[in-house]
Steps between C-alpha positions, in 0.01 A plus 500: 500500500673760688883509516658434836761700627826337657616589870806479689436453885733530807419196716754586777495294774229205580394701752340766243224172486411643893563904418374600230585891558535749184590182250225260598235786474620616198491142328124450646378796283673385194373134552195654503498765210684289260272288242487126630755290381472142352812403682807658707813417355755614736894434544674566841871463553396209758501241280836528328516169248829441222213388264180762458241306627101583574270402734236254327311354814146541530518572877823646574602522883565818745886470534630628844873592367626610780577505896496655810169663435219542732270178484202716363675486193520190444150449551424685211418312181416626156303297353487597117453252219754397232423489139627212321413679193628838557795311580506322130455870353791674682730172391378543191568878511875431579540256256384738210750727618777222490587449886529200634185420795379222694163398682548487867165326661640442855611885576236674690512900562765641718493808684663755279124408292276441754556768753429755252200350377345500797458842529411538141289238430362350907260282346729311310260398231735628164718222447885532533748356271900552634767565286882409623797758486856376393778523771768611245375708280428899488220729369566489160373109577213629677406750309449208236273308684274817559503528151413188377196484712353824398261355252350314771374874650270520239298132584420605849831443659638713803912456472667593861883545603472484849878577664602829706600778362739482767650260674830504762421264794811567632416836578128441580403644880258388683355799675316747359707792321558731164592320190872559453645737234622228264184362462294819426808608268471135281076492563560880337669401189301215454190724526635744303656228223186372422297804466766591249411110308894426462539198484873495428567651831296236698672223304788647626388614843791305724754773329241804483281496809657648834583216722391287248719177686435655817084485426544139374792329612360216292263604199229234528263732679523734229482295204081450525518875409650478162265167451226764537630755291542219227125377535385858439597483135655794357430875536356470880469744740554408885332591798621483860348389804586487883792741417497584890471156582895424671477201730794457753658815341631261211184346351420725255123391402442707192294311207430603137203452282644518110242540266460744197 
């Protein structure tokens, strides 16, 4: 069986569901040149839980997580299966690696996972397990949880961090304009971080990166990407996508494919 790789994605705003632009295109093509998965197993800072917890129902709702939105979107459903099973193995998968998990059968998929998805996978017909982020702790945590559900890469399993490789909505615009300095500066070093495989520095990336606090006010956006980087394993490489991709001039839309 062929090893999957892991991704990070940008899921921006809900509205990326409606315009797909340089992102959604970009995630089509790799839905559709990557070897089909068993399962999805994807973690999105949208479901924030004090206990790790995973999504074990076998038909796991389209959350609409949000407001304000044009009605079209919440229209839109997503209506991929859950895997009780591939639920049992990533529990089990945690538990080898000594952290403490629970079974969460009522939780459906919220957008931060199904938006995504969407583009990547329309047809919805690859099951999607969802993995909870904790609201307290930083990437070293993360970067744990990546790596204890590495093995799983090898059984047919697709493992996602879905966040935003930016994310300041206090600065986000409306109209139409160039992405701001600060975020091309920290989307640089990220970029350039990666290519260079250091770790270290990303651990570290709130002291490091240029307008590292300024990027991410609040780091939950960012933390998918060092649950990625864990579920590659060790010695991967990273690709980028949708590096052009700015939404709002602060919605930096950038993804990564880390494989080896």
């Amino acid at each position: 069986m062929t090893t999957l790789p892991s991704l990070f994605v940008s899921h921006g705003s809900p509205m990326f569901a409606l315009e797909p632009g340089i992102a959604g295109g970009e995630l089509h093509a790799l839905g559709r040149k990557l070897p089909r998965p068993e399962v999805i197993v994807i973690a999105s800072p949208h479901w924030m839980a004090p206990r790790l917890s995973v999504t074990s129902a076998e038909h796991p709702e389209t959350i609409h997580d949000f407001g304000g939105f044009p009605k079209a979107l919440y229209e839109l459903e997503y209506p991929a299966a859950g895997s009780p099973v591939w639920a049992q193995r990533v529990l089990r998968a945690f538990d080898a690696a000594g952290i403490d998990v629970q079974a969460e059968p009522r939780r459906g998929l919220d957008h931060g996972a199904w938006v995504p998805l969407m583009h990547m996978y329309p047809d919805a017909d690859i099951p999607v397990v969802q993995v909870s982020l904790h609201p307290h702790f930083g990437p070293a945590h993360h970067l744990q949880l990546g790596r204890a559900l590495a093995p799983l890469r090898e059984q047919g399993a697709l493992l996602i961090g879905s966040g935003s490789l930016t994310h300041n909505l206090y600065e986000l615009r409306r109209e139409t304009g160039p992405a701001q300095d600060y975020v091309q500066a920290f989307a640089g070093w990220i970029a350039a971080t990666l290519a260079a495989g250091d770790t270290t520095a990303m651990l570290d990336y709130r002291a490091r990166a240029p307008h590292a606090e300024r990027a991410h006010p609040t780091d939950e956006h960012l933390l998918p990407l060092l649950f990625a980087m864990g579920a590659a394993g060790d010695g991967w490489r990273a690709q980028r996508m949708a590096g052009d991709d700015v939404r709002y001039g602060t919605l930096a839309m950038d993804g990564y494919v880390f494989d080896r």
